[in-house]
N, C-alpha and C positions, 0 to 999 in steps of 0.2 A: 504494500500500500504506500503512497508519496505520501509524504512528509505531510505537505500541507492538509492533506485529506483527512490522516492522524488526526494532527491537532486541532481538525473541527467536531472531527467524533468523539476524540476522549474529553471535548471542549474545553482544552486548554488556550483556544483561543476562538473568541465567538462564530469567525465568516471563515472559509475557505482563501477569499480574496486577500483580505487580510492575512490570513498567514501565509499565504504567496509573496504580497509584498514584504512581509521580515524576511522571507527568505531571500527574493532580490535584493534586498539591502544588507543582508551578509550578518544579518541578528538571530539566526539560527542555526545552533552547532549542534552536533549527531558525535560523537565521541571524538569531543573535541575538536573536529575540522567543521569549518561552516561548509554546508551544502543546499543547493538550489533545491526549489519546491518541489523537484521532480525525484529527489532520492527517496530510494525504497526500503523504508522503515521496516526492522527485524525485531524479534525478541531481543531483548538483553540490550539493544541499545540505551547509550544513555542520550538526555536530548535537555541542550541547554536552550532557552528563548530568550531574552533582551524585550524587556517593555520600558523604552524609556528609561529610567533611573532602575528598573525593577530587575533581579534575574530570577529567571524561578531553571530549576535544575529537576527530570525527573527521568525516570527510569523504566524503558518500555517493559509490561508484565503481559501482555497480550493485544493480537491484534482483531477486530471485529470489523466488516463493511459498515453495520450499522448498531446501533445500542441506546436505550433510554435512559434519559440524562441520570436517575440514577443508580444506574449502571457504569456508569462513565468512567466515575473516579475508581473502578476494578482494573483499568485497561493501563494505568499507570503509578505509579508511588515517586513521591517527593521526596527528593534526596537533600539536602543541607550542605 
């Protein structure tokens, strides 16, 4: 599944568009290297985001095409 599609399902970030553009702007790292909206998210990845002043860091646990919000918060856990 890409990146951006991810983080609109596990709703780590509201829109799909939206997370295309952090990723065209280079504010979303996949274990440690920034990658464009088109990379395809695994298990065990870790996935840093950039909002602004904000990082949130979290750690892929599963992937789903779809899921109720919640459900969401299963698909990832927050790393510190």
């Amino acid at each position: 599944m890409r990146i951006d599609k991810f983080l609109k399902v596990s709703r780590l970030v509201k829109r799909r568009t939206v997370a295309k553009e952090l990723a065209d702007q280079g504010r979303i790292k996949v274990n440690g290297r920034v990658v464009k909206s088109s990379y395809d998210v695994k298990v065990g990845d870790s996935i840093e985001v950039g909002y602004g002043t904000r990082q949130v860091k979290a750690k892929v646990l599963d992937i789903r095409e779809t899921t109720k919000k919640a459900e969401a918060s299963e698909l990832y856990e927050i790393v510190d």
